[in-house]
Backbone bond lengths (Angstrom), bond angles and torsions (degrees), N, CA, C in turn:
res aa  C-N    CA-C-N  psi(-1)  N-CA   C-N-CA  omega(-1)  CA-C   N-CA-C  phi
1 X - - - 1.447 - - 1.527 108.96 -
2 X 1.183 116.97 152.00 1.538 112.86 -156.85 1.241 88.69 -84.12
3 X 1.792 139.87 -54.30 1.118 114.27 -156.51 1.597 127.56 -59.17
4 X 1.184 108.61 14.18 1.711 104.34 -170.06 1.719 94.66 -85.50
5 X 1.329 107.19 15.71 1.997 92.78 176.85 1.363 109.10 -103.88
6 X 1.739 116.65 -26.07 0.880 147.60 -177.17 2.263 114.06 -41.50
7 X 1.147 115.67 141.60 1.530 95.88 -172.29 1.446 110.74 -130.97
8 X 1.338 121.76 23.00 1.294 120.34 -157.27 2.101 105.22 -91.30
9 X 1.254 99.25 -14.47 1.774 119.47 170.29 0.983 128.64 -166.49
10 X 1.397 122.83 162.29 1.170 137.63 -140.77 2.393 98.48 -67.48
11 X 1.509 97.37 -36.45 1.355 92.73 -171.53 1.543 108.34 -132.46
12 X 1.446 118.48 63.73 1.064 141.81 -168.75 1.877 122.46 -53.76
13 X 1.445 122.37 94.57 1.608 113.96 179.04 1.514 91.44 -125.70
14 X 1.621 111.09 137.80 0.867 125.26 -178.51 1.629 114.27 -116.44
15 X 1.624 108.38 120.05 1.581 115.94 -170.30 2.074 104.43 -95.38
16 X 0.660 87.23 149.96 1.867 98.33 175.72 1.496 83.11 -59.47
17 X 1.385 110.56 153.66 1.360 150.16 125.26 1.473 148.96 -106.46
18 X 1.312 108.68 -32.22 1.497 129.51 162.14 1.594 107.56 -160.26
19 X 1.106 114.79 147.24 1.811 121.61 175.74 1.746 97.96 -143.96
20 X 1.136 80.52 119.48 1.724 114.70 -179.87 1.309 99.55 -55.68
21 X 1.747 112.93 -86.56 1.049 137.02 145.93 1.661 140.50 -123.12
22 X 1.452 96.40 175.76 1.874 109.36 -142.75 1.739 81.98 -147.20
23 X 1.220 105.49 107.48 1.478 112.89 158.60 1.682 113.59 -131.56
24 X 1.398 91.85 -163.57 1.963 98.33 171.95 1.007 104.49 -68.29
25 X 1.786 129.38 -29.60 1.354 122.65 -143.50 1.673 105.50 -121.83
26 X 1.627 105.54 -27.87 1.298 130.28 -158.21 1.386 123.96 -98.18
27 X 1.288 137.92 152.16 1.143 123.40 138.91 1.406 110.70 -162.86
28 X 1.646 107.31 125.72 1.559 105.44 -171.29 1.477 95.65 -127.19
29 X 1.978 108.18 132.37 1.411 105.56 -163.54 1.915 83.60 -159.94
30 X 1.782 85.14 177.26 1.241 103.26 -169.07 1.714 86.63 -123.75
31 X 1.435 121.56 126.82 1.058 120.16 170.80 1.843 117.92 -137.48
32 X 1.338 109.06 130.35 1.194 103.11 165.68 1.731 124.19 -100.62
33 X 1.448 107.33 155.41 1.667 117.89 160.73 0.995 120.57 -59.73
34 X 1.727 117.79 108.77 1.220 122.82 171.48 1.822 121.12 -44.82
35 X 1.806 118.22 -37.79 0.743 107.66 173.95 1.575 152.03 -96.48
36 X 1.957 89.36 -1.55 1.525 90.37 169.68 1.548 91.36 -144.50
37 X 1.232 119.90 42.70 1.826 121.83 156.43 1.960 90.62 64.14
38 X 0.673 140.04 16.18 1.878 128.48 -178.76 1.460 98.68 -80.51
39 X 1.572 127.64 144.60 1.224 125.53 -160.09 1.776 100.82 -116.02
40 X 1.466 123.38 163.61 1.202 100.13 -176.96 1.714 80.62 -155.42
41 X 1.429 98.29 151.74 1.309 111.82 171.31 1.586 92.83 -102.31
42 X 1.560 98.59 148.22 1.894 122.27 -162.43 1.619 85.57 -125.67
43 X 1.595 106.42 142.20 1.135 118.62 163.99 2.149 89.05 -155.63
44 X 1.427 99.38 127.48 1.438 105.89 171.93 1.499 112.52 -136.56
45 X 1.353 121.51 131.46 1.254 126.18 -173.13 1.321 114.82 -133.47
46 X 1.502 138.34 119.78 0.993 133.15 -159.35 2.197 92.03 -124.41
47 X 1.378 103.71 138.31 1.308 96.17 175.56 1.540 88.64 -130.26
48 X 1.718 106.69 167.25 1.373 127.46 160.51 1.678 119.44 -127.60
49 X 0.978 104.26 104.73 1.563 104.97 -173.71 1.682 125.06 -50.70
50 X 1.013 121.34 -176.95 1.216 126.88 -166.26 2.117 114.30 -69.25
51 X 1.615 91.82 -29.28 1.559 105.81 -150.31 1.559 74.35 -103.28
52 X 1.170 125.02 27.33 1.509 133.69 177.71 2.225 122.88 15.55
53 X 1.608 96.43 12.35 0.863 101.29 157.76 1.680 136.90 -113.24
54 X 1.613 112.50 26.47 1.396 129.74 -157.06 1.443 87.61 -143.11
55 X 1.244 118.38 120.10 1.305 143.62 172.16 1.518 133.96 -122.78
56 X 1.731 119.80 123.52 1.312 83.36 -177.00 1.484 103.03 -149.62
57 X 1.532 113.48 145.68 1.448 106.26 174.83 1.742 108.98 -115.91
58 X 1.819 91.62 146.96 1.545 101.38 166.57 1.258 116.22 -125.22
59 X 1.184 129.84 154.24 1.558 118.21 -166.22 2.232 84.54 -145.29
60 X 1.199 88.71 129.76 1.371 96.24 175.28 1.637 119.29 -119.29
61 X 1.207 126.84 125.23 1.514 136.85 -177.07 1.296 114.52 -112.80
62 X 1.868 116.08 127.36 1.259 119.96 163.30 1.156 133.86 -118.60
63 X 1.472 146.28 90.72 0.883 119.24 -169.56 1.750 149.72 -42.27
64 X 1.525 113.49 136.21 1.208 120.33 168.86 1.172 147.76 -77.66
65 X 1.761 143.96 114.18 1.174 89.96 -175.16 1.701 99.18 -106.24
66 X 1.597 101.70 174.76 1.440 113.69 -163.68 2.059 117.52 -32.42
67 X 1.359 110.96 -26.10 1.242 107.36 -172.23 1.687 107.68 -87.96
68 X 1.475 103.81 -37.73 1.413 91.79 -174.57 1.783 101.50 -81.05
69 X 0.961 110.94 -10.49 1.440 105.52 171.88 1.689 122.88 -64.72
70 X 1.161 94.14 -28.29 1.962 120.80 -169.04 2.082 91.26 -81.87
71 X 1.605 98.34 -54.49 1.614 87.41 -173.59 1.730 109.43 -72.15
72 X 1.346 124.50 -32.00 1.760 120.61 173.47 1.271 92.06 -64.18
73 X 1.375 153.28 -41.78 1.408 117.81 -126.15 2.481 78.12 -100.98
74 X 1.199 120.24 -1.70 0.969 118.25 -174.26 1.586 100.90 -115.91
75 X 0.729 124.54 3.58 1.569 120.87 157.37 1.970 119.72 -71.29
76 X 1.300 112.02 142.45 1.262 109.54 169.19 1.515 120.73 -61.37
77 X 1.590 129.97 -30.44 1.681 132.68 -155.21 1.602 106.85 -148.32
78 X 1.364 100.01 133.08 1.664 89.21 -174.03 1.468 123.21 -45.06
79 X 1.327 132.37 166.34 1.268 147.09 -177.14 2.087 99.84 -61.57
80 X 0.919 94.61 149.10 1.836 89.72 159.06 1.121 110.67 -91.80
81 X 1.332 108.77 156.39 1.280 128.40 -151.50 2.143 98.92 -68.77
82 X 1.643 103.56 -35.09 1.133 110.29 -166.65 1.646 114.43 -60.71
83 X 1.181 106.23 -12.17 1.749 114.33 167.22 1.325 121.88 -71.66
84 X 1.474 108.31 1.71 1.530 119.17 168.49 1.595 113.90 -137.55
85 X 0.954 100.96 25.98 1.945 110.85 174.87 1.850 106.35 -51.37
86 X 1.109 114.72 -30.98 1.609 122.85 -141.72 1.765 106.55 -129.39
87 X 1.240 99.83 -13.61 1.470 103.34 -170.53 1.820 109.90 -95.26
88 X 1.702 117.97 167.69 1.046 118.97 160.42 1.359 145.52 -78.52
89 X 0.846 140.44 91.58 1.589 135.63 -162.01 1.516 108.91 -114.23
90 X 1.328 109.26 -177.53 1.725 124.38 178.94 1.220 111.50 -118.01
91 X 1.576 113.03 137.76 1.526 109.76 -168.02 1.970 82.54 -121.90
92 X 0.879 101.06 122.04 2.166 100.93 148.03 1.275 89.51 -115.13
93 X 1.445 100.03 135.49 1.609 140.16 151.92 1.364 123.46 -129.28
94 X 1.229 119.72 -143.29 1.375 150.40 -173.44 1.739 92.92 -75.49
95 X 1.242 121.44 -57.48 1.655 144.41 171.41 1.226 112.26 -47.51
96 X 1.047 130.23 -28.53 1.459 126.56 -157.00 1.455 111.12 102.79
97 X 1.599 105.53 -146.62 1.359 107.19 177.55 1.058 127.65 -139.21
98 X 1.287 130.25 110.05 1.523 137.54 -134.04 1.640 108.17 -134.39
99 X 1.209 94.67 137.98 1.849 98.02 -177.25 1.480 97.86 -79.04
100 X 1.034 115.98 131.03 1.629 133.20 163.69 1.214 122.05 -116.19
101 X 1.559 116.81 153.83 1.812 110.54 168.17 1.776 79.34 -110.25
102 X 1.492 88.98 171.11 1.071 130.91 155.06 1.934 108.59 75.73
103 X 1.138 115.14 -163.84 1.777 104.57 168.32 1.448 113.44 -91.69
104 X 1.605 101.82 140.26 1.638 126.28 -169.70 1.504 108.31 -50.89
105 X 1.370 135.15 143.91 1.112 137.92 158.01 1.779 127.66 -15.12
106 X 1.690 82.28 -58.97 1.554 93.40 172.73 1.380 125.58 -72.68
107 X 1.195 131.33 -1.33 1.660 111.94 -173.93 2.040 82.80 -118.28
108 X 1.167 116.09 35.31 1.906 121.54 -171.83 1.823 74.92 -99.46
């Protein structure tokens, strides 16, 4: 389950709140912690390479706080990406899981 990368408490599950989008490959959502309400912007991307035996997923997390969570989760279309150019988030990949600023390699 994805939220176990998540760091905002000690026993972290993360329920949907809004999902932008939901594909084969995709999934861009607004999710909060069931156990201490902390909001997180979801971005998951799963690719399959060419030699169709190399696969890989990254799932990127930003934190929310409660207001901008209240105005995305009431918007019609996800946020652009550029509303998180500057901020800290969590990337799991291939790497592990690493605190990053700004937007992940993969959605460049």
């Amino acid at each position: 389950m994805a939220s176990e990368y998540v760091d905002c408490c000690e026993n972290p599950s993360l329920e949907k709140v809004k999902v932008f989008l939901s594909t084969d490959y995709d999934i861009v959502a607004i999710r909060r912690c069931r156990s201490c309400g902390c909001y997180w912007y979801y971005w998951m991307k799963e690719r399959t390479f060419s030699d169709a035996d190399t696969y890989d997923r990254s799932i990127w997390y930003v934190r929310l706080n409660p207001e901008e969570a209240n105005v995305l989760a009431d918007a019609s279309a996800a946020p652009e990406l550029s509303l998180f150019k500057d901020r800290p988030g969590l990337l799991k990949d291939s790497d592990g899981m690493n605190a990053i600023r700004g937007i992940p390699r993969f959605l460049e």
